[in-house]
Each structure stands twice: as structure tokens, then as C-alpha cells.
FIPAPA-412008 format. One record per residue (C-alpha): residue in one letter; x negated, y negated, z negated. Coordinates in steps of 0.001 Angstrom, whole numbers, plus 524288, in hexadecimal, padded with zeros to 5 digits. Each point is the difference from the previous one (the first is absolute). Last residue first. Example, Ala and Ser with C-alpha at 12.3 -4.5 7.8 and 13.67 -1.06 7.14 Angstrom:
s7CA9A804247E41C
a8055A80D707FD6C
//
This chain:
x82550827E883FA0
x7F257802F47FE9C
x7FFC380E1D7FD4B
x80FD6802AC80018
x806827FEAC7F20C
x803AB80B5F7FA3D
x80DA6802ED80211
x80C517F8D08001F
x802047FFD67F13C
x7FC467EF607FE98
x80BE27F8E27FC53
x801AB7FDFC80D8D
x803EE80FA07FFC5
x807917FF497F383
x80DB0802EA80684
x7FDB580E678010E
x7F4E7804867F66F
x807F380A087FA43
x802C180A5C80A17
x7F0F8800837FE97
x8026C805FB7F416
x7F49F803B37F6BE
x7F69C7F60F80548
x80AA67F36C80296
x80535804817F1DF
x7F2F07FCE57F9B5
x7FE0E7F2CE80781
x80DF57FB5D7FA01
x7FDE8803367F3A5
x7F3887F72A7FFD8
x807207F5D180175
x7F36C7F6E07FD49
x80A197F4C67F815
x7F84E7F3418040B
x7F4457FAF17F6B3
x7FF307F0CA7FFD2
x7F44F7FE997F97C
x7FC167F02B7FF8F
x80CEF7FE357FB0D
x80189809237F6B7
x7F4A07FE6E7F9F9
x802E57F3867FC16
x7FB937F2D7807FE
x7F6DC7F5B57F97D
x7F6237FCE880AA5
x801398025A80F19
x80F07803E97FC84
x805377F4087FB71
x7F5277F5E8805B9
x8047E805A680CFF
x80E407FE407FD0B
x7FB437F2EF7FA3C
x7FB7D7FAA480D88
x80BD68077780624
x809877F5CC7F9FE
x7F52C7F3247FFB6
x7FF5E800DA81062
x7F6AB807EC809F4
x7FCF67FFDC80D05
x7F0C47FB7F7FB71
x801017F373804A2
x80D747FE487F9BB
x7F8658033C7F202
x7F4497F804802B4
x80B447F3B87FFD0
x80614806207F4CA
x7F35D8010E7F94F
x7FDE17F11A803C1
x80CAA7FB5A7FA94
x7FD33806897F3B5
x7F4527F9917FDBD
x7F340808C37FA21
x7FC6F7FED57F067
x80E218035D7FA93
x7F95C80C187FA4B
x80AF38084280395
x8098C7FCF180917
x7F6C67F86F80874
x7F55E80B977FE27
x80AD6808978038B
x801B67F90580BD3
x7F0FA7FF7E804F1
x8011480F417FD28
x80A268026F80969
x7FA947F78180C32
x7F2F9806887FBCA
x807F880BF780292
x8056C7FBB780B45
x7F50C7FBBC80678
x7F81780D397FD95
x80C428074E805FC
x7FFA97F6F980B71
x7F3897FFC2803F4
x7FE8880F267FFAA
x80AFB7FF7380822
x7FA517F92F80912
x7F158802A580036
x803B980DE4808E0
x7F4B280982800BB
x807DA80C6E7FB1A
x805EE7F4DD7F687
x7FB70805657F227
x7F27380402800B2
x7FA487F81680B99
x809F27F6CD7FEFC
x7F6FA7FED77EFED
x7F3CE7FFB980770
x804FE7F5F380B2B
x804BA7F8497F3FC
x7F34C7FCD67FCAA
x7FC79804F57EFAB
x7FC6D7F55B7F6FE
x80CEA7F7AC8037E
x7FDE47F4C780914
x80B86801E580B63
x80B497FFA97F34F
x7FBBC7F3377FB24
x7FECC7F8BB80DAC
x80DBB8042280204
x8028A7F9C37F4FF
x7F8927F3B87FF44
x802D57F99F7F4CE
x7FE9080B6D7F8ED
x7F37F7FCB97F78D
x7F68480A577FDF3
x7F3FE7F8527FE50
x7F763807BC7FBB8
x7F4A17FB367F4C5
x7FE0D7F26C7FAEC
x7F3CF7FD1E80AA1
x808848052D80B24
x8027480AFB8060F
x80A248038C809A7
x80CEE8079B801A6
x7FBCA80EF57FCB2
x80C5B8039F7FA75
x8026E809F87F5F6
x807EC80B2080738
x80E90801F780258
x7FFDC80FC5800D9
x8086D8054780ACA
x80C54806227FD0F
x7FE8E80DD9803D3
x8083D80B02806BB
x8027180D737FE54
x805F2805EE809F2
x7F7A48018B80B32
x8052E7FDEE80DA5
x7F47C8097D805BC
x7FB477F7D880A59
x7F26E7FE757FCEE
x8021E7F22880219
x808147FFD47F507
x7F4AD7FD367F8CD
x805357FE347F1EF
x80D9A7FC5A7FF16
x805047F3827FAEA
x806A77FA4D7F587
x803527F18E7FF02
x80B267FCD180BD1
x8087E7FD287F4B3
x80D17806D08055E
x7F94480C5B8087F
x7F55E804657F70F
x800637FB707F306
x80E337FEE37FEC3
x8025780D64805E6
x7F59D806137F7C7
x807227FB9D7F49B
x80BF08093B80143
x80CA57FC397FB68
x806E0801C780BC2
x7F89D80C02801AD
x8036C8065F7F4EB
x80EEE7FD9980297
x7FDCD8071B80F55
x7FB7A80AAE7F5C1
x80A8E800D07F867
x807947FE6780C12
x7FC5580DD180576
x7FA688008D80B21
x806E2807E6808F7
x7FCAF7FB1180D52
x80C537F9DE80129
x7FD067FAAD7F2D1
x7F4817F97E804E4
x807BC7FBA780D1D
x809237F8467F761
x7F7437F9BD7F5CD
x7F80F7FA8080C32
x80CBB7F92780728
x8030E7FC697F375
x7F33C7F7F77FD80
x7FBFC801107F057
x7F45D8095A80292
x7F9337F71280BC1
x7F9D3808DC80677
x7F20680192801EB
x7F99F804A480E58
x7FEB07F2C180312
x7F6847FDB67F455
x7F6F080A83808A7
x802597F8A180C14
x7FB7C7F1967F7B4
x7F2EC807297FB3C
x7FE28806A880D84
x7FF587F2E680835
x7F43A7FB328007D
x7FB6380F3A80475
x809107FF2380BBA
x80D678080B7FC07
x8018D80E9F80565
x8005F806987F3E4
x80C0B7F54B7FB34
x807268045A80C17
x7FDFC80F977FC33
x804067FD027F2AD
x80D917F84F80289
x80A1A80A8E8010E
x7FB84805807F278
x8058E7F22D7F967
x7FADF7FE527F2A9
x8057C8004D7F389
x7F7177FCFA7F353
x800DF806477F263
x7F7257FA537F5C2
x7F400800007FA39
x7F63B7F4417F9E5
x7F37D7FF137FAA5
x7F6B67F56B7FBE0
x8030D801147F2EB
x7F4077FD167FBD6
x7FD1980B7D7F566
x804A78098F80A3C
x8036E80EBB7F934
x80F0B7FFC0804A1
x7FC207FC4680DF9
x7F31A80B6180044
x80817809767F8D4
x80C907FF80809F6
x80C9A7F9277FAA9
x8093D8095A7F9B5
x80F0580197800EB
x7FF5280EFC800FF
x7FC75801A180E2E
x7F6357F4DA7FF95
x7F781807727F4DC
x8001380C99809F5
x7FC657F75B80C15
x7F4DC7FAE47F935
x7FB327F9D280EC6
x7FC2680DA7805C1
x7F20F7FADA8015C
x7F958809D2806CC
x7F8F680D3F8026B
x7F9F58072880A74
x7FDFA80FD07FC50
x7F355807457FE75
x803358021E7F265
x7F1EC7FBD07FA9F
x7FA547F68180B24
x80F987F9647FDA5
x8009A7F77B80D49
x803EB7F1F67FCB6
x80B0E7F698807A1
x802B17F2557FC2C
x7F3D87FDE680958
x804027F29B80469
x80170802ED80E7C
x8060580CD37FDA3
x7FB9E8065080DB0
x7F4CF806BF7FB83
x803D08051B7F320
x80CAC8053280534
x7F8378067F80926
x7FB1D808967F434
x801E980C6E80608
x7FFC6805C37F30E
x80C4C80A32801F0
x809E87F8BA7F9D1
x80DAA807387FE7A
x8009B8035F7F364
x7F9917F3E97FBAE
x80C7D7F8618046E
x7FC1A7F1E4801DF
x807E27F6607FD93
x8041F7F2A680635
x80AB77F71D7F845
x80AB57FCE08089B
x80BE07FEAB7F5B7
x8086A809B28049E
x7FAE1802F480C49
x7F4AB806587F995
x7F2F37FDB8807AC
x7F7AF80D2480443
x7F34C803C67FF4D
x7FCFC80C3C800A8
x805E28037680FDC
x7F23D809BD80181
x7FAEA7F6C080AE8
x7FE237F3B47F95E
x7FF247F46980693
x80D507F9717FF0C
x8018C800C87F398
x7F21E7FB307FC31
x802B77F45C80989
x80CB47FA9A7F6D5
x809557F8D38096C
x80A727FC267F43E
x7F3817FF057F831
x7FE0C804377F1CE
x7F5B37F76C7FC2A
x7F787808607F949
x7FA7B7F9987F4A9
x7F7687F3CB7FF6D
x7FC9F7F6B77F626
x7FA187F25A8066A
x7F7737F6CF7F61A
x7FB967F30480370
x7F1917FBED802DC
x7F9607F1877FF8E
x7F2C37FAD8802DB
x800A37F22A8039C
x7F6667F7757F773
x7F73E80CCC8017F
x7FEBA7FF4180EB3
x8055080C29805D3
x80B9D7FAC4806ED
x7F8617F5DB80615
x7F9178098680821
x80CD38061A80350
x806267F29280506
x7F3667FC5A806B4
x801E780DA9809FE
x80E087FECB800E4
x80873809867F9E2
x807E080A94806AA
x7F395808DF7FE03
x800B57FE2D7F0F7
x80AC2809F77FDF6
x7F83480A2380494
x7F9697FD2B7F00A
x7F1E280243801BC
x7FD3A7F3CB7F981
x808178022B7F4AC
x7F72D80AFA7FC6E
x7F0EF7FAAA7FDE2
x805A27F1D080412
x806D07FD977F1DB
x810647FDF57FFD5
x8019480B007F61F
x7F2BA804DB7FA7E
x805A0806397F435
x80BEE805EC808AD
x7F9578040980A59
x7FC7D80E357FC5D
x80F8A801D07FED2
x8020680EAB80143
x7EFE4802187FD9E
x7F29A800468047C
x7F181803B47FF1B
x800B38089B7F399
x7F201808467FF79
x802FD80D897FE0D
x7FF4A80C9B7F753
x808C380BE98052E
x80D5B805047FD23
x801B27FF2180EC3
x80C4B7F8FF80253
x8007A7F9017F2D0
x7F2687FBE480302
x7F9447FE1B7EF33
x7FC657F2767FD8D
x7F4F1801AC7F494
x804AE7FD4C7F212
x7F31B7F8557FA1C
x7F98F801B97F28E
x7FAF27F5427F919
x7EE86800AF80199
x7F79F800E97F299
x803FA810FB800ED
x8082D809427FA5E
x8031E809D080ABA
x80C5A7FDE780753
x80BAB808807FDE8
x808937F7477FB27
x800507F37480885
x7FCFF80A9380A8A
x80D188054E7FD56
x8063C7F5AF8074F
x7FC14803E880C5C
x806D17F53E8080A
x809A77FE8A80910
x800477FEE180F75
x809457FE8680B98
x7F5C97FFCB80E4E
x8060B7F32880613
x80A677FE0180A3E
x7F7717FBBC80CC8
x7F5AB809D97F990
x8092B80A737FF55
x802177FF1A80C96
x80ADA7F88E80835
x8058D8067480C32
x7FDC17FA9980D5A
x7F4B7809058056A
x8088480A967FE4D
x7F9B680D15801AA
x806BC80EDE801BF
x80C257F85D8043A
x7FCAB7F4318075E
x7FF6A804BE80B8F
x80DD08054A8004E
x804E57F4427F76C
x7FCA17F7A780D23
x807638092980A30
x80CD4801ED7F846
x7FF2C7F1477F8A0
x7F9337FB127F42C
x7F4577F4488018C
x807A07F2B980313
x80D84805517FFEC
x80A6F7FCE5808C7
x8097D7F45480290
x809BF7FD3580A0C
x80241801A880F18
x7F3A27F96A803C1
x7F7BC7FEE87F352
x8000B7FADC7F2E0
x7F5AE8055D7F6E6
x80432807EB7F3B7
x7F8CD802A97F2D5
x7F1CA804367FC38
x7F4FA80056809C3
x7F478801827F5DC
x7F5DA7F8D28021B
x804627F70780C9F
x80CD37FFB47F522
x7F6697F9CE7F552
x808917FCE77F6C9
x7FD5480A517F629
x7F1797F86780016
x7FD5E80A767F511
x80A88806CD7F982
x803477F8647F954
x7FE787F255801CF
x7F4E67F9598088F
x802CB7F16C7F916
x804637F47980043
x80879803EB7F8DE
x7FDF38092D7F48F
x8079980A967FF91
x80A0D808657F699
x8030C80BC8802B0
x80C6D808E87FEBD
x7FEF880DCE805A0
x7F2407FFD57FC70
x7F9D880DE6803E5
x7F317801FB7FC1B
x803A1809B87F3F6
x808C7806B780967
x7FA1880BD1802F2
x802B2806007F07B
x807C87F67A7F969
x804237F3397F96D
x805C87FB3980F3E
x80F4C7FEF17FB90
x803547FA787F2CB
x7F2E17FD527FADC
x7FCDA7F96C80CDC
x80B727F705800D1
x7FFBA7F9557F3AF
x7F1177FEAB800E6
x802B17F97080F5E
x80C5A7F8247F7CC
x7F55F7FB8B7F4E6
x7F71E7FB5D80AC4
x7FE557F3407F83F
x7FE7B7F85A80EBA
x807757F2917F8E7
x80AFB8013280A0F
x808C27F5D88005E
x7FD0D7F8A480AB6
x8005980CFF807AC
x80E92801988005E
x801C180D1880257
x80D828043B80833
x8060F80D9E801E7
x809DA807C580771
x8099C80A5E7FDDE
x805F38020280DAF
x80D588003E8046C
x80434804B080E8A
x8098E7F6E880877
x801758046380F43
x806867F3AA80563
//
């Protein structure tokens, strides 16, 4: 047992109300400049949807993450002979077009202009070319036609849906959309990593959060390519590839990143998780219906002895192993069976996961409006708005099961509460869904707890960064001796 840590996330997409305060948060902190004024570290889309950048997940488009093959995994578009040909022209990177050309607007027209009967316009001004332009897109371009055929349509989502199914979707009576915010994921098998051939990007053993060291980038822009949900951006100004570093200053001082401290919802949640190093190359290899439960396989348990043992043989220090005893990602993920990561098919064992959103139900229509009984439970959970082949498509790399299971639970969850609450639904019939749903009154309200009225120091569990630590490793080598698991080996190798 190899045990690593790893700060991880969770978003719990019921909750999100698609304000985009933490993508404003975000971009006044890190993208408000030259090169990067189409960069959105932290977006927020519309699903269904294309996204951002365009059809981002699209891999016959743009050949982003790992396939499984004989021996192990490798790249879909970056290798030796493959980034050779690609190098003066990559047919795989997005264009500005996939993103969408940033703009503002001559303001001093509103001032300038002539007196005249007509009000004076501000024209869009190209914040690339300084020039006049027509504005044909945007970071969310969805979002005020969320759920309509012009974009939702085109969603690759849709292809694991049956022909009738996505026809019905876009009758008015069923139009529906939830939002999904997106940063970079982190991955324990991150693609960009492994694809770049100046050594850039790296992930801190520490706490496993992937950088990208600017000094070192020379604009190759595989990382581009092979991030399958283009979490990496090429500066047109600097010439360099940037990234989402995750706040990594604010968490080394006690500080939850902008985009988690900024969220209106309180969708977010951070913690410390433990995962066994020894298991990664097994968990690569699993059949595509099984990558959700490999992945959670990777996760150790933080209060096992056997697991507190070999992460202080590795030299992690039991502040931390404390962290991530308290950590809510844990719960989410591996004890509740709710959060989930999105396409793990690509293979890149992302870690930040999401709980998926428990959407109106479609049941049927009658001359009083829905009926949305729950007499039928299962029956309940098959007829929500969006097919549960889109949302496996999303959240299960293809597998219904554990989407099934997370949306049971929850509606297992909420029937409870409304027992507890409003006295309108029998007791003995949420404790019945309750069992269905492998679940019981106790961890009911531990999901109530910290789905809806937690602190924030529950929700952001921030371990001690021991930083101290790091710094001695570079100025004394000598040093690093006993923090190897911890994550001082080296650099990791591409694709291990």
C-alpha cells in the first residue's frame, strides 16, 4: 500500500442556481489580463448543452484524455510520433471560435457621438484585435436558451439517447437544463502532464494539485490537446499555457479557493482524501462500466489503522491524516455513494467529483397537472426530464448504475425530510424508500447536515499545506528522506 494525499473536490449540482458569481470570482483574481481575457478558469454551463469551449466533449474532435490499450493506457492525440506531426499544425486544438473572440465595448461613443434624434450605441470592440465586430458567442452562450434544440441539441451527450427519447426531450412540456461549473479537475492521471514535452506541468506530492511552471513552457500546447475538458488555455499574449492552479496561495494560509469561498449556492466542498498509489494502474485498466467504482477503489478509508500507518510511513504528517478524517469528500464519494466523477472514461481519475442533480420529474400528465406521486419509486427515478442514459453519459462513463443509485438516494433523502418536516409523507414509507436506497435515518440527516445547513468549516476542510517541508526538499535534498510517499520522489513520470 503506496498511500499519497490529494486535495479533492465535490459540487453538488442541485444546488447550483448558475449565478456565475464563482466564474466572476475567479476571473478578476486570475484571467483580468492581457491574453487571457478568453480564458475561464471557472465556468459555468448550461446542460444540455455544447459547453465551453464548443462541443469540448467531442474526443473524435479533439482527442483529449487516455484510451486503454494492450499493456495500459496512452494518449488519444500526444505521443513521440503523433506530437511530431502535429507540431507546426494541430488539427485537434480548439480555436478561438470553439472558445469565443473576448469583447467590450467602446464606451466613449456614448460621449462622443454627434447630437442627433437616434440614442447613441457602444459598439463591441475585439479584445484581441482592438477592432469593431459583430458578437456571435460567449463563455456560456447556452445559458438563456438552456434545454432549447438550437444548442441542447448538439449536446454529444445526446448520442447515448434513443432516437424518441431525444425528440421528446425537446417538447416544451419537457424542456429542462441544469447547471454544471467546471474547473480543472486536478486528476491523479492528469493527460496535460503527461503530454507535455518541456516537463511544465507538474502535480505536487503534497497535496496533488497540477501546476504549470511558465518558466518552463515553451507553447507546445499539447496540454491543450490531450486535456479532455480543456482546463488548459494558451496565453496568445505571453506565449505561455496557463491553468487553474486551484488558489493554492489562499489554501496555504487557511483559505478556501475564490471560486468555493465566492459560491452563492454552496454547492462546494474541499477536503483532503488518501488514496492508494499501488492501485492506479489496476483502476486504468478497468472496463468502461467499471471506472466509477475503480476510481472509488483508489480512496482510503482515513480512519482504518492499517491506512493511518502506511501514511505516516510515508511521512504524512498526522495533521493532515486529521484533515482527512474530517474531510467531506470522503462522505460524498466513497460512504454515500452520491458524488461522482465526470467521464472517467477518459481515464484521467479526476478529482473533483459531482453529486448529480435530482431533477423535476416528468411522471405523466393529466388534466390537474403532473402527477408526481412516489408510489412507484423506481418508476419515479426512470421518468425525470432528462434520460438517465444522458446523465451515465455524464456521470457514469456510460454506466446507469450508479447514476441510479445516487438519484435514488437522494430522493430516498428528501422523501425523509419531507416526513420530518412537513409531516405530509408517512414515515414508514420514507424508511421503506430509505432501505431501498442503502440508506437508514442516521446517514439520511448526515446528508441533510451538510447538503443544506453545514458551516464553512465543514464543507471546507482545508489540511495544513506544509509548505516548510517542500522548501527544505529544494534547498537540501538531504532533507527529503522519509517524505518520499509523501510525494518528494521526483516528478511524476508522463502517465504514471
Amino acid at each position: 500500500m503506496d498511500v499519497r494525499a490529494q486535495v479533492s473536490m465535490v459540487f453538488h449540482l442541485d444546488k447550483c442556481i448558475g449565478c456565475h458569481t464563482c466564474s466572476i470570482a475567479c476571473k478578476n483574481v486570475w484571467t483580468d489580463r492581457k491574453g487571457a481575457e478568453y480564458m475561464w478558469w471557472n465556468n459555468v454551463e448550461t446542460k444540455p448543452g455544447t459547453g465551453y469551449p464548443s462541443a469540448w466533449e467531442d474526443q473524435e474532435k479533439y482527442k483529449g484524455g487516455w484510451q486503454r490499450v494492450e499493456g495500459g493506457v496512452q494518449l488519444r492525440a500526444v505521443g513521440k510520433v503523433r506530437g511530431a506531426m502535429t507540431v507546426f499544425h494541430n488539427p485537434n486544438l480548439p480555436t478561438i471560435d470553439d472558445y469565443y473572440e473576448p469583447f467590450t465595448y467602446r464606451y466613449q461613443d456614448l460621449f462622443d457621438a454627434p447630437e442627433g434624434a437616434d440614442q447613441p450605441t457602444a459598439r463591441p470592440i475585439s479584445m484581441v484585435t482592438g477592432e469593431p465586430m459583430d458578437i456571435e458567442a460567449g463563455p456560456n452562450w447556452d445559458d438563456d436558451l438552456g434545454g432549447s434544440p438550437m444548442y441542447a441539441a448538439n449536446d454529444p451527450n445526446l448520442e447515448q439517447v434513443s432516437a424518441a427519447e431525444r425528440e421528446a426531450l425537446f417538447e416544451v412540456q419537457r424542456l429542462t437544463f441544469f447547471y454544471l461549473p467546471r474547473i480543472c479537475n486536478h486528476c491523479l492521471n492528469p493527460a496535460c502532464v503527461a503530454a507535455c514535452p518541456s516537463g511544465a506541468l507538474y502535480k505536487r506530492g503534497e497535496d496533488g494539485i497540477v501546476l504549470l511552471n511558465q518558466e518552463r513552457c515553451r507553447a507546445w500546447r499539447f496540454c491543450v490537446t490531450a486535456c479532455p475538458y480543456k482546463k488548459t488555455y494558451f496565453n496568445w499574449s505571453t506565449g505561455k499555457s496557463e491553468k487553474c492552479i486551484l488558489c493554492y496561495p489562499r489554501l496555504e494560509t487557511g483559505q478556501a479557493p475564490a471560486c468555493f469561498h465566492s459560491c452563492v449556492g454552496r454547492i462546494r466542498y474541499l477536503g483532503m482524501i488518501l488514496y492508494d498509489a499501488d492501485r492506479i494502474q489496476s483502476a486504468l485498466a478497468a472496463d468502461p462500466d467499471k471506472l466509477v467504482d475503480a476510481q472509488r477503489g483508489l480512496l482510503l478509508d482515513p480512519n482504518d489503522p492499517e491506512v493511518i500507518a502506511g501514511a505516516r510511513r510515508n511521512g504524512i504528517p498526522d495533521d493532515v491524516i486529521a484533515s482527512a478524517q474530517r474531510s467531506p469528500v470522503y462522505r460524498w464519494v466513497v460512504e454515500w455513494g452520491l458524488a461522482l466523477p465526470l467521464h472517467a472514461e477518459h481515464r484521467t481519475l479526476p478529482m473533483l467529483f459531482y453529486v448529480p442533480p435530482l431533477l423535476p420529474v416528468m411522471a405523466k400528465v393529466g388534466d390537474t397537472g403532473y402527477d408526481t406521486s412516489i408510489d412507484d419509486f423506481l418508476g419515479t427515478v426512470d421518468s425525470y426530464r432528462l434520460p438517465i442514459q444522458y446523465m451515465a453519459s455524464l456521470f457514469g462513463a456510460g454506466n446507469e448504475g450508479v447514476v441510479r443509485y445516487a438519484l435514488r438516494k437522494q430522493l430516498a433523502v428528501r422523501t425523509y425530510r419531507r416526513a420530518v418536516t412537513a409531516g405530509d409523507v408517512d414515515m414508514a414509507k420514507a424508511d421503506s424508500l430509505l432501505a431501498a436506497a442503502d440508506s437508514n435515518r442516521q446517514q439520511a440527516d448526515a446528508i441533510y447536515h451538510l447538503t443544506s445547513i453545514a458551516p464553512f468549516d465543514e464543507r471546507f476542510v482545508i489540511p495544513p499545506m506544509h509548505r516548510e517541508q517542500a522548501i527544505e526538499m529544494m534547498e537540501d535534498p538531504l532533507t527529503a528522506k522519509g517524505f518520499e510517499g509523501f510525494g518528494f520522489r521526483q516528478r511524476p513520470e508522463r502517465g504514471a
